[in-house]
N, CA, C and O atoms as a GROMACS GRO file, in nm:
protein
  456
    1UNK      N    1  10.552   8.351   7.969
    1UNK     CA    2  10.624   8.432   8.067
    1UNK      C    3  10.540   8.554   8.100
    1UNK      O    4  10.475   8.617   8.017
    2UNK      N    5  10.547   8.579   8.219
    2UNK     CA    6  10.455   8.728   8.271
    2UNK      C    7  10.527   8.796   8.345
    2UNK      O    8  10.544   8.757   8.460
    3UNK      N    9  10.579   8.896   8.305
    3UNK     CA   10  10.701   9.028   8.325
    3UNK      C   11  10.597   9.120   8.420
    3UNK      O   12  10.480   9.148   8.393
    4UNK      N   13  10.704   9.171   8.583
    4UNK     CA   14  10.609   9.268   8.617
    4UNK      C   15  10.720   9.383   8.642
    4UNK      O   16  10.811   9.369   8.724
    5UNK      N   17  10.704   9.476   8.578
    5UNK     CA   18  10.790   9.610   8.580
    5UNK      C   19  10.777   9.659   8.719
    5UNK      O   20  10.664   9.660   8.767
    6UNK      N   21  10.852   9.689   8.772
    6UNK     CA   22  10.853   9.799   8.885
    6UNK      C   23  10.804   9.911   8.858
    6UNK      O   24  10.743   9.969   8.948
    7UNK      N   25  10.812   9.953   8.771
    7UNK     CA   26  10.702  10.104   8.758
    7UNK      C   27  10.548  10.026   8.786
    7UNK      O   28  10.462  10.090   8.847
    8UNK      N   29  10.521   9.901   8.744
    8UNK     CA   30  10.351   9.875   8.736
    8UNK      C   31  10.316   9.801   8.842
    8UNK      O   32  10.202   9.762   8.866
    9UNK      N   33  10.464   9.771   8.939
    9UNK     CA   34  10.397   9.719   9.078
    9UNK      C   35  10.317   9.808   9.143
    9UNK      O   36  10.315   9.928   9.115
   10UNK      N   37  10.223   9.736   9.264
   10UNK     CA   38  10.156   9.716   9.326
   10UNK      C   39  10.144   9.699   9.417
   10UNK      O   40  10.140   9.582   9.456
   11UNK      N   41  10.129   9.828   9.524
   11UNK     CA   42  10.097   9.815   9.627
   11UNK      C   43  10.029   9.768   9.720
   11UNK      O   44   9.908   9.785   9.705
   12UNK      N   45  10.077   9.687   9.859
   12UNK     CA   46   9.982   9.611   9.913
   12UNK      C   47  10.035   9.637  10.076
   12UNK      O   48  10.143   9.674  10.120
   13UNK      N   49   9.912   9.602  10.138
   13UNK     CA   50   9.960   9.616  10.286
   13UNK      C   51  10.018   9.507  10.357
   13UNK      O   52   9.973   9.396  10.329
   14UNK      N   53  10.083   9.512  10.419
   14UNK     CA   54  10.156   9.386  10.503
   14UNK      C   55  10.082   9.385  10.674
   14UNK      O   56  10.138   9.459  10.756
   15UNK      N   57   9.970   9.310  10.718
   15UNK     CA   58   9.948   9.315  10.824
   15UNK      C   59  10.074   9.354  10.956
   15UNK      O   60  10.192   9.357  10.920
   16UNK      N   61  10.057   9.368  11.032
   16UNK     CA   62  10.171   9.444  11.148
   16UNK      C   63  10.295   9.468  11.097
   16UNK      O   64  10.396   9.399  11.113
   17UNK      N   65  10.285   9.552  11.047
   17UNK     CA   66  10.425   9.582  10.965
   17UNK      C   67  10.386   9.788  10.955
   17UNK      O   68  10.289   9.852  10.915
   18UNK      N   69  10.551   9.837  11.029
   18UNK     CA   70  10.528   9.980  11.022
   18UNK      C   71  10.660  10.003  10.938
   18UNK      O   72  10.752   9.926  10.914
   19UNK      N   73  10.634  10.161  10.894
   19UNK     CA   74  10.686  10.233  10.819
   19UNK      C   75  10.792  10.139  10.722
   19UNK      O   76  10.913  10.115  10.716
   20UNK      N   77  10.668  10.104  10.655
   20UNK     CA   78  10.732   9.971  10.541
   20UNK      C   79  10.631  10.008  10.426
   20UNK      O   80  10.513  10.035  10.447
   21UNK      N   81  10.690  10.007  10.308
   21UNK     CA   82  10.603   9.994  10.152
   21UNK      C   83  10.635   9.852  10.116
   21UNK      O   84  10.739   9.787  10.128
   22UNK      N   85  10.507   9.819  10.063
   22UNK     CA   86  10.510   9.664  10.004
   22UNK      C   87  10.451   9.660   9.935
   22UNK      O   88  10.331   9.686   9.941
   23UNK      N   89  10.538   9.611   9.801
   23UNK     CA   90  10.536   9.617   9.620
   23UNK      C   91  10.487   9.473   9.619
   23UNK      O   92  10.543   9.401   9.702
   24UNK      N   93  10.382   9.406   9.532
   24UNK     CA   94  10.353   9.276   9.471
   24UNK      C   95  10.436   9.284   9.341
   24UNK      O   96  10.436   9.380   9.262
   25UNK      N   97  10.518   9.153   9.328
   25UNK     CA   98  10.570   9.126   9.226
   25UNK      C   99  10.544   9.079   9.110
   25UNK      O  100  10.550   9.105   8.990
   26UNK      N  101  10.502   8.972   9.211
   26UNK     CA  102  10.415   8.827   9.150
   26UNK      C  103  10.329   8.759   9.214
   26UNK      O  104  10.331   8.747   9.336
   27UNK      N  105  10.224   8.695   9.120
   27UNK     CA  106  10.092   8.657   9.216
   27UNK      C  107   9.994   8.735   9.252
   27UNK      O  108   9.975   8.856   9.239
   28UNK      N  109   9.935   8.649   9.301
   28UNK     CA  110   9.792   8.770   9.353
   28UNK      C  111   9.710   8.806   9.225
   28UNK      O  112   9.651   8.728   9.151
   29UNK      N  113   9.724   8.959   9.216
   29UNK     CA  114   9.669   9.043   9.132
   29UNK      C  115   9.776   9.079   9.039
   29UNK      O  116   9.733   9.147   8.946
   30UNK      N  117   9.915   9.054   9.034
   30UNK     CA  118  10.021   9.060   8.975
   30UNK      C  119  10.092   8.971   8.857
   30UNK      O  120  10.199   8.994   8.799
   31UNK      N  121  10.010   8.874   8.840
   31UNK     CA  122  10.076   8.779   8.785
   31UNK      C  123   9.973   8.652   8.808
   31UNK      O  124   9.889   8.634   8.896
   32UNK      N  125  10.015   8.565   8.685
   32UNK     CA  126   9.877   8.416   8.753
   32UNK      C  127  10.026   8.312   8.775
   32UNK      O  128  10.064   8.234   8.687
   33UNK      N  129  10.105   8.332   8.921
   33UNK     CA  130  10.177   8.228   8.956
   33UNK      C  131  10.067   8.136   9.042
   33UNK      O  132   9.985   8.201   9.107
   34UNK      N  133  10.060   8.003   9.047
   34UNK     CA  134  10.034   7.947   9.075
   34UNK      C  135   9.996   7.894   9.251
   34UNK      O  136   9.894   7.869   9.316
   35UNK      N  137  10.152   7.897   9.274
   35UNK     CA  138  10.210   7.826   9.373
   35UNK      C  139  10.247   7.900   9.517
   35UNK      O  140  10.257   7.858   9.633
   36UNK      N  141  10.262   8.013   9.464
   36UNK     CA  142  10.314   8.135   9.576
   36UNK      C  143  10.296   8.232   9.510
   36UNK      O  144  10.215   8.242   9.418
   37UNK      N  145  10.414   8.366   9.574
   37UNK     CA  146  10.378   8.526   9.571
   37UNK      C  147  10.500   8.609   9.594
   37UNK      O  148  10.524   8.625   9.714
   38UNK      N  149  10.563   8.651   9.533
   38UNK     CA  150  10.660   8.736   9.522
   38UNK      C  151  10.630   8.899   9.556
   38UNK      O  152  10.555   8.969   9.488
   39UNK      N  153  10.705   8.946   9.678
   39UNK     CA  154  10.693   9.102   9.723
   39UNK      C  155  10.837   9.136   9.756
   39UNK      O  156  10.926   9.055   9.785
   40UNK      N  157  10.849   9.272   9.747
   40UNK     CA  158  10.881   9.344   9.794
   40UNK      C  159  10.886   9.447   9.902
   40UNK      O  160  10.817   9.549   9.898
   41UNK      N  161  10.950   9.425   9.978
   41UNK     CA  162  10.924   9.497  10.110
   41UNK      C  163  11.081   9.606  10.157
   41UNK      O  164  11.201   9.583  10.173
   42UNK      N  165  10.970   9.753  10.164
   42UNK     CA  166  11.091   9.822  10.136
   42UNK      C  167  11.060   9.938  10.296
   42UNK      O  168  10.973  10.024  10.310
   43UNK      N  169  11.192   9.888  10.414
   43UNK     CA  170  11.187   9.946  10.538
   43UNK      C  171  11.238  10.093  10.550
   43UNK      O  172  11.353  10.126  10.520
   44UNK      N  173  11.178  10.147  10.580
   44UNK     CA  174  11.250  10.329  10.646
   44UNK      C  175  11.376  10.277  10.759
   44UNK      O  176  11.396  10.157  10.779
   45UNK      N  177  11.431  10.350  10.805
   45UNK     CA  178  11.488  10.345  10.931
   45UNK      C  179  11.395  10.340  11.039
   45UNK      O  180  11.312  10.430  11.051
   46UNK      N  181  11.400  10.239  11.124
   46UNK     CA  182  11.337  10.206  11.242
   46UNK      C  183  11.192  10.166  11.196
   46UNK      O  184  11.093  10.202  11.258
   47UNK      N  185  11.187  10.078  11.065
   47UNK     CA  186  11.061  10.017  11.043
   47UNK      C  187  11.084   9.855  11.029
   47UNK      O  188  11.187   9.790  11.012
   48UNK      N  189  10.968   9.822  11.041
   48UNK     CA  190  10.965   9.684  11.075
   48UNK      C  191  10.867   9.631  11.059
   48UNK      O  192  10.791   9.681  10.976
   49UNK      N  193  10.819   9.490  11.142
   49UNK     CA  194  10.705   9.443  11.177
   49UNK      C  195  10.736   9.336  11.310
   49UNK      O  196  10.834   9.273  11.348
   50UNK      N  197  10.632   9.350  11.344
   50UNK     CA  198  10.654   9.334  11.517
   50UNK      C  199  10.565   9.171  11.497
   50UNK      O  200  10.480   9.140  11.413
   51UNK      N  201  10.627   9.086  11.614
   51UNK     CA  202  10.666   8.954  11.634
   51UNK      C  203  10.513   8.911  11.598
   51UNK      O  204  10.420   8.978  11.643
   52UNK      N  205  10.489   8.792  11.512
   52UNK     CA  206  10.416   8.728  11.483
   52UNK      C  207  10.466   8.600  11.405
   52UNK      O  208  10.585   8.579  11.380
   53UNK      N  209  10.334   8.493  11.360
   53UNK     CA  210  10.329   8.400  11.363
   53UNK      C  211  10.234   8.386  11.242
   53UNK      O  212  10.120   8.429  11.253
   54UNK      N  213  10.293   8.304  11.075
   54UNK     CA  214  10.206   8.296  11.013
   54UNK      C  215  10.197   8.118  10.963
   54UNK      O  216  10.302   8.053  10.965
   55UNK      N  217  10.065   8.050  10.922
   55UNK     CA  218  10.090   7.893  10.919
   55UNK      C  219  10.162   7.857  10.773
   55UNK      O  220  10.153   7.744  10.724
   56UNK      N  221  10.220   7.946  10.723
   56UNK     CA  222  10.305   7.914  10.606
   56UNK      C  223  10.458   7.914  10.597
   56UNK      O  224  10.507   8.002  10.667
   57UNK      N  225  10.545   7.839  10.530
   57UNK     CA  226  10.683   7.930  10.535
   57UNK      C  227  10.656   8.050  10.478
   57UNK      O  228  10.560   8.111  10.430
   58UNK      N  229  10.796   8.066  10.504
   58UNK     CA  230  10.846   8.226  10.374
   58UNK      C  231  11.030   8.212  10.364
   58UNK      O  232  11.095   8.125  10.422
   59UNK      N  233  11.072   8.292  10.299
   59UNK     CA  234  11.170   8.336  10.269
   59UNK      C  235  11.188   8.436  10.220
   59UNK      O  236  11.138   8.467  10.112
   60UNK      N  237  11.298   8.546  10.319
   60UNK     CA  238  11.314   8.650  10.292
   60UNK      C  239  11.462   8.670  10.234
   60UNK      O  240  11.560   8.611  10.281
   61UNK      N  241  11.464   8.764  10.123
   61UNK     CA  242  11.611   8.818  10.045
   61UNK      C  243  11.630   8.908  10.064
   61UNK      O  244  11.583   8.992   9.986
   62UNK      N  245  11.717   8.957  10.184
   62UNK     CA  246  11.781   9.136  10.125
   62UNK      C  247  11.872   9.152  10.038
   62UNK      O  248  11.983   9.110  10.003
   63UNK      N  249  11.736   9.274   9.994
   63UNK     CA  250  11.853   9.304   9.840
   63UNK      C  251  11.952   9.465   9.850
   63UNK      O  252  12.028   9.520   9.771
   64UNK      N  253  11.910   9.497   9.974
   64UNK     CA  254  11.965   9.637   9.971
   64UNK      C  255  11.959   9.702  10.155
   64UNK      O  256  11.847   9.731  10.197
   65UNK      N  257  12.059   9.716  10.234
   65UNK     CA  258  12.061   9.748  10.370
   65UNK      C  259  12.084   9.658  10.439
   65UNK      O  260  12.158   9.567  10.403
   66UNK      N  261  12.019   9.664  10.572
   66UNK     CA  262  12.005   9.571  10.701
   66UNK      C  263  11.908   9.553  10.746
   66UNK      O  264  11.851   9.653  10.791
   67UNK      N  265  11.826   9.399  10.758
   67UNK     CA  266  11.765   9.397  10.877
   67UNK      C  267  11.780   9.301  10.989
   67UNK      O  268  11.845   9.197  10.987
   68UNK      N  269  11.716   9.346  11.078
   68UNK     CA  270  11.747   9.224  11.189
   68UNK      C  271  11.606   9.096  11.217
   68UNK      O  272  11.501   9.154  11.244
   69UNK      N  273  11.598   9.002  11.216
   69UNK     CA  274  11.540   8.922  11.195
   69UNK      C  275  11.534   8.874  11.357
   69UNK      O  276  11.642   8.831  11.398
   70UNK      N  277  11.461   8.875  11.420
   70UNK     CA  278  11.428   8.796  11.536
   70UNK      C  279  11.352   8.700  11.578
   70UNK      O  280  11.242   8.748  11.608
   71UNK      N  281  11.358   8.551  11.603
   71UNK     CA  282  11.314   8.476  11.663
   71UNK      C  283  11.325   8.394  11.803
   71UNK      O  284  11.412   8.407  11.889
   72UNK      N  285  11.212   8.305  11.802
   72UNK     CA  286  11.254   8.270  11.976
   72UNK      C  287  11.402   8.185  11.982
   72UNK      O  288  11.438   8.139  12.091
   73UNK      N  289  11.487   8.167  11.862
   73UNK     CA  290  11.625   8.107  11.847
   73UNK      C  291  11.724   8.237  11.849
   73UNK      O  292  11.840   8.208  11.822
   74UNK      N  293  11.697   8.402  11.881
   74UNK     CA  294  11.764   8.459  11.910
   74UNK      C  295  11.760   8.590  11.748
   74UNK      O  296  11.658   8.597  11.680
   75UNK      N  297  11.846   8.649  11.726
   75UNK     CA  298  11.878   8.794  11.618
   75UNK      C  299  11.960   8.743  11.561
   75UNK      O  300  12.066   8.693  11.601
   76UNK      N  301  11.904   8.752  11.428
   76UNK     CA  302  12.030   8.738  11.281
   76UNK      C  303  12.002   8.862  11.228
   76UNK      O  304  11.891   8.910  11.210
   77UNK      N  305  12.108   8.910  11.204
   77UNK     CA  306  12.125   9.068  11.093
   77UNK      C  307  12.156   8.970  10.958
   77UNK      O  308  12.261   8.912  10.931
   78UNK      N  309  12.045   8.972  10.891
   78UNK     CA  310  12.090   8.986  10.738
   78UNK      C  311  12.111   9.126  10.630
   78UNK      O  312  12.029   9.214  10.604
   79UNK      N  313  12.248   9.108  10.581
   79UNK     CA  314  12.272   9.232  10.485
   79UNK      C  315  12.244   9.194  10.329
   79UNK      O  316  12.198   9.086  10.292
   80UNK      N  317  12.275   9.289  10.256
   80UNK     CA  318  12.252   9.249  10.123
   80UNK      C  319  12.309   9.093   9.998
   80UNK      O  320  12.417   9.054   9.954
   81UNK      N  321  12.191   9.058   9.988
   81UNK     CA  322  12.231   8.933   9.941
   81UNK      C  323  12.217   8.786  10.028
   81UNK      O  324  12.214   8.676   9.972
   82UNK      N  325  12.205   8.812  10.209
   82UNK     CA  326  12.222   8.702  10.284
   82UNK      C  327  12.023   8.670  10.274
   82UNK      O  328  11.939   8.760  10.265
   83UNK      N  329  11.996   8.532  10.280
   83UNK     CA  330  11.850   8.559  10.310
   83UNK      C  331  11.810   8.445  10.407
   83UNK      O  332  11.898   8.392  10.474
   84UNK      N  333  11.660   8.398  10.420
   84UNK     CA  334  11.686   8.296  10.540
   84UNK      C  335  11.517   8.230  10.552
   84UNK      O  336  11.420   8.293  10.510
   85UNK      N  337  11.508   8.084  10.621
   85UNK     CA  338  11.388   8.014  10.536
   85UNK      C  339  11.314   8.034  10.704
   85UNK      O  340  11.374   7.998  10.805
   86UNK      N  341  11.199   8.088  10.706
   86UNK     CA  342  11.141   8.077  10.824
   86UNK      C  343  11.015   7.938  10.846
   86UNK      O  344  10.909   7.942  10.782
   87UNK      N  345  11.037   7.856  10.914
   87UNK     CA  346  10.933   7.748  10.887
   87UNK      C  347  10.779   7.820  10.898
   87UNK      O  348  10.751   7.937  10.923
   88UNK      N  349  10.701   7.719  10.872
   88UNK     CA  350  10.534   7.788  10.907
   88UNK      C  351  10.507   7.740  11.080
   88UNK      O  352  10.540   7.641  11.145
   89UNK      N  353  10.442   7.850  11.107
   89UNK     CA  354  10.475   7.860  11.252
   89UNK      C  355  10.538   7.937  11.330
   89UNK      O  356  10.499   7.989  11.435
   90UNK      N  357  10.650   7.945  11.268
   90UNK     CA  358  10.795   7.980  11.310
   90UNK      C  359  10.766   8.186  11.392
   90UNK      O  360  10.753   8.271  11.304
   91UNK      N  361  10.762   8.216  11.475
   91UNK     CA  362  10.709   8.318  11.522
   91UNK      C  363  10.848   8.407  11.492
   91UNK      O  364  10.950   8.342  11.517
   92UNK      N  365  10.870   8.524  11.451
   92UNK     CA  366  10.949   8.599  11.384
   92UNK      C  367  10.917   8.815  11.375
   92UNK      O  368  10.804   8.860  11.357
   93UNK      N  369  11.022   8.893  11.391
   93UNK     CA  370  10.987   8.983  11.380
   93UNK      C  371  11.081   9.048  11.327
   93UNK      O  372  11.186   8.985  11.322
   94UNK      N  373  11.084   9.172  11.276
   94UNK     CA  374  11.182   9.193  11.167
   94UNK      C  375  11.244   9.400  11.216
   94UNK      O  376  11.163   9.463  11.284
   95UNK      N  377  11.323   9.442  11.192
   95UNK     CA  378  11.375   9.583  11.234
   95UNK      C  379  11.464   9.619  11.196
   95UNK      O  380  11.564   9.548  11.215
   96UNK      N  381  11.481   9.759  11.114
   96UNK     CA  382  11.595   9.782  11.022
   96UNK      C  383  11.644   9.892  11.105
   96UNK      O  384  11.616  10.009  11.078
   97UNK      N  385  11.720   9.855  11.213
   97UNK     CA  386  11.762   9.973  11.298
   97UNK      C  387  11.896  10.057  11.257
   97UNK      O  388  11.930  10.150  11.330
   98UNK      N  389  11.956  10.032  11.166
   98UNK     CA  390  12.010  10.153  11.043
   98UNK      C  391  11.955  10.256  11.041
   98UNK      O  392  11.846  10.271  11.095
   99UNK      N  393  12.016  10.349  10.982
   99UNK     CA  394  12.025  10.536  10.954
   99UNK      C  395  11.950  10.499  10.813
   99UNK      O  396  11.866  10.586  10.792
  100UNK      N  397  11.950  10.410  10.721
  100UNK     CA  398  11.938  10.386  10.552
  100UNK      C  399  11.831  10.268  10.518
  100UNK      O  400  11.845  10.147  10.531
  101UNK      N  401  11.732  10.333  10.474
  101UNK     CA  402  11.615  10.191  10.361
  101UNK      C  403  11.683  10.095  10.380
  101UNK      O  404  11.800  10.114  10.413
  102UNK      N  405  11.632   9.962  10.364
  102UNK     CA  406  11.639   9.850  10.334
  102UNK      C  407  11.535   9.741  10.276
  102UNK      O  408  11.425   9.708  10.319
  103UNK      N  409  11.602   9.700  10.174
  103UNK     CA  410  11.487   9.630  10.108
  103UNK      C  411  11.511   9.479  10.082
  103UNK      O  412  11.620   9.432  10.049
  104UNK      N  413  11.369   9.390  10.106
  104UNK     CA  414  11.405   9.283  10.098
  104UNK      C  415  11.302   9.183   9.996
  104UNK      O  416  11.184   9.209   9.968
  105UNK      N  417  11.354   9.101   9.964
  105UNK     CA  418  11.194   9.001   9.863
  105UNK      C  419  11.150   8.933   9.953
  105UNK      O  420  11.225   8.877  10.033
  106UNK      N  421  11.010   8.924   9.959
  106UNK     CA  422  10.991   8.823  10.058
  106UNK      C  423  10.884   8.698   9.938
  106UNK      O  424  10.806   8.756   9.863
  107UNK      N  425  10.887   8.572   9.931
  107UNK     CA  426  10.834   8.443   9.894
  107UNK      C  427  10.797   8.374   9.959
  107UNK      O  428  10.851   8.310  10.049
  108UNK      N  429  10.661   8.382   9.909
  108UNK     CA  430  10.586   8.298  10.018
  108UNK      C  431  10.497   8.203   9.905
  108UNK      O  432  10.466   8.228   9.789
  109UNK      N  433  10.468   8.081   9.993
  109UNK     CA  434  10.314   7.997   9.913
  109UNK      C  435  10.197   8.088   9.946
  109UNK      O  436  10.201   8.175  10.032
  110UNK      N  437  10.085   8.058   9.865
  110UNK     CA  438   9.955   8.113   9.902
  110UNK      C  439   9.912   8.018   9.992
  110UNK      O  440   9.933   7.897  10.002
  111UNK      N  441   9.823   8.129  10.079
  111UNK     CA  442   9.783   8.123  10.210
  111UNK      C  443   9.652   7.949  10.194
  111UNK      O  444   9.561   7.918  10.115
  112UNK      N  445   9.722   7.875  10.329
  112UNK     CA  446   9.598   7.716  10.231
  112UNK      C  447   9.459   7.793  10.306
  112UNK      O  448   9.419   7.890  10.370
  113UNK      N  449   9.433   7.701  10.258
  113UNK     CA  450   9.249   7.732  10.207
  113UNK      C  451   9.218   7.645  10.387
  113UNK      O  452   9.279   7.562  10.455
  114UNK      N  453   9.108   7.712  10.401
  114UNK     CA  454   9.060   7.574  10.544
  114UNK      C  455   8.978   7.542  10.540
  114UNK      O  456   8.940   7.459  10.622
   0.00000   0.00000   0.00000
């Protein structure tokens, strides 16, 4: 088993993504998971990341606030606890237009090799 404390996470950047902190959980440099990568992604009010397109799934968990999730199938507000599977491909953008943080896990596979 490989335990990662929140005091000893690890900061990392999230390409197009504003006034957002993003904690590594697991994986990477965090952990020897295998298969994927466990983060944390923690929004200000009126932070986000603006519409893109990555060739992997993901799945995102909010664990704390609101965000709004947008794709070309339209806006889902997920609140705490709701989460949601984005295919690879799947073009998506994210906005916590709340007064209050919001934080969410995001799981993903590692990025394939080409």
């Amino acid at each position: 088993m490989h335990v990662t404390r929140l005091d000893d996470a690890r900061p990392y950047e999230a390409p197009k993504h504003f006034d957002m902190r993003g904690l590594r959980l697991q994986g990477f440099d965090a952990s020897p998971a295998e298969d994927f990568w466990v983060g944390l992604s923690c929004f200000l009010p009126g932070g986000g990341a603006e519409s893109d397109a990555t060739a992997i799934e993901k799945v995102y968990v909010v664990l704390e606030g609101t965000v709004t999730i947008t794709t070309d199938d339209g806006d889902v507000e997920l609140q705490a606890l709701d989460s949601c599977h984005l295919r690879a491909g799947e073009r998506r953008s994210i906005i916590n237009s709340t007064n209050l943080p919001a934080s969410m896990l995001v799981v993903m596979p590692y990025p394939k090799e080409s």
